[in-house]
N, C-alpha and C positions, 0 to 999 in steps of 0.2 A: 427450676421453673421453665417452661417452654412458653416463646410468647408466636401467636401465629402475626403475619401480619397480613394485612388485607392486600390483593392483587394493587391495588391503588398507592399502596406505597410503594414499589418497585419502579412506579411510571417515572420515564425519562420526562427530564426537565428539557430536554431538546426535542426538536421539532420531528415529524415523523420523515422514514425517510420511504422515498413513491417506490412502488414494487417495480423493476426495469421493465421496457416499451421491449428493446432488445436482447440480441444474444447476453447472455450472464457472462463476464470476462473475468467477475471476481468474488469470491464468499470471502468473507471476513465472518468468524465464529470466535465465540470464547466470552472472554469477559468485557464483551460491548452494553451498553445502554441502550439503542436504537438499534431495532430489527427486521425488518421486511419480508426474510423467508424464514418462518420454524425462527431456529433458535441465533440465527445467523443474519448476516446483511447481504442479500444480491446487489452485484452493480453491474451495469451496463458499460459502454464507454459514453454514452451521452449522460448518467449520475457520473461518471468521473470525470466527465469535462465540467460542468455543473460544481463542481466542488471549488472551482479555479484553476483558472492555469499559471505555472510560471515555464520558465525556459533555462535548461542548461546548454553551455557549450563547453566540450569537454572533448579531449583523449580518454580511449578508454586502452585495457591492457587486451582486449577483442576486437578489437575494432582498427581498421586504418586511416590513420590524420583525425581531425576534431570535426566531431561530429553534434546536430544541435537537437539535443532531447526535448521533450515537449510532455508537460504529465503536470500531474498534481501532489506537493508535496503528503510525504508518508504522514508525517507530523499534523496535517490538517484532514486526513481522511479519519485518522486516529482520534483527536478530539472532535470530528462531527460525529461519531456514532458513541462516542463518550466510552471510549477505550478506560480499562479501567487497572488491568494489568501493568506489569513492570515489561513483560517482554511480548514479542509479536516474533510468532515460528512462520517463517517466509515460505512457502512449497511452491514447486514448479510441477508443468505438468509429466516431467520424467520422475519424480518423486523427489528431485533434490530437495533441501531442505537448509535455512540456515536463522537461527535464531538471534535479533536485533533488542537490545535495550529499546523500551521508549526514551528513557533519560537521555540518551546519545539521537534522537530526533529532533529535527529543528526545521523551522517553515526556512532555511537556506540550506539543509544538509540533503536527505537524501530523497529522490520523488520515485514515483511507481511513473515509469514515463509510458507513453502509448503510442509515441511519433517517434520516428527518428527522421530528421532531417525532412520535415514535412510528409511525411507517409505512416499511415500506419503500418506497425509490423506483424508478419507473419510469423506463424508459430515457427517457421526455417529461417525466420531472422531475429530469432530471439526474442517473439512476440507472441501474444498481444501485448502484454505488459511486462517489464523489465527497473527492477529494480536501479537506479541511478544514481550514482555519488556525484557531487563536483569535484571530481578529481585532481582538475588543475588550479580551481579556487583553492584549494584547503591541503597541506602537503599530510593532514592526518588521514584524508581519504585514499591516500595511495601509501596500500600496505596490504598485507594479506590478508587482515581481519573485515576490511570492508570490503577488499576484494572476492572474498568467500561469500559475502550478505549480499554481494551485488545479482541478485536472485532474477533469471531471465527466466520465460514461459513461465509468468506467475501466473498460478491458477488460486491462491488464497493466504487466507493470514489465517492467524490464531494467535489470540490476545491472550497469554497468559500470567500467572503470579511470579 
């Protein structure tokens, strides 16, 4: 038996989210609950500031001496668009790519930063957005496996099973 289900059941139990004012710095597609463009979420950096901020300070294995990241954890962009997937395919705008558990997500683990050291970053500096571990918090984020997810010139996600 096939049961159809009305458009109305699919509706997110979360709040909608506003189509961006500004430049688009990030789609988020796949298996989200809340959508803004087509089938996908636009954000701006004013929806990602909007989200919360917290603050890393960290050594990175790119970077020289400790530097203080500024963004909004992965883990809470994730549950506000009601991510529904096990994993999230990171891409940057040279097509690199690197695939993240949500399960290994946490509002202290990893953020999509947008500032480094109070500026925002150029795509020549590893910007607009840049995936960020707390490296020197947590000795599991320094290793190769995070080190490869630590995803710079992100241009989107995708939530997948």
């Amino acid at each position: 038996m096939v049961c159809f289900l009305a458009p109305a059941a699919f509706a997110s139990p979360l709040p909608d989210l506003a189509k961006p004012s500004g430049d688009v710095v990030l789609t988020v597609c796949g298996h989200i609950l809340v959508r803004n463009w087509g089938s996908c979420a636009a954000l701006d950096l004013a929806s990602l500031r909007a989200l919360g901020r917290v603050q890393i300070t960290t050594s990175t294995i790119w970077t020289e001496g400790v530097q203080q990241f500024e963004g909004v954890p992965l883990k809470v962009l994730l549950d506000r668009l009601g991510a529904l997937g096990s994993v999230v395919w990171a891409r940057a705008a040279n097509d690199y790519g690197a695939e993240i558990p949500v399960a290994e997500t946490s509002e202290d683990g990893p953020i999509i930063a947008y500032s480094m050291n109070g500026k925002e970053m150029s795509l020549r500096d590893k910007g607009p957005l840049w995936i960020v571990y707390p490296y020197d918090a947590d000795s599991r984020y320094r290793n190769d496996v995070a080190y490869s997810r630590s995803v710079w010139q992100l241009v989107g996600l995708d939530v997948r099973d």
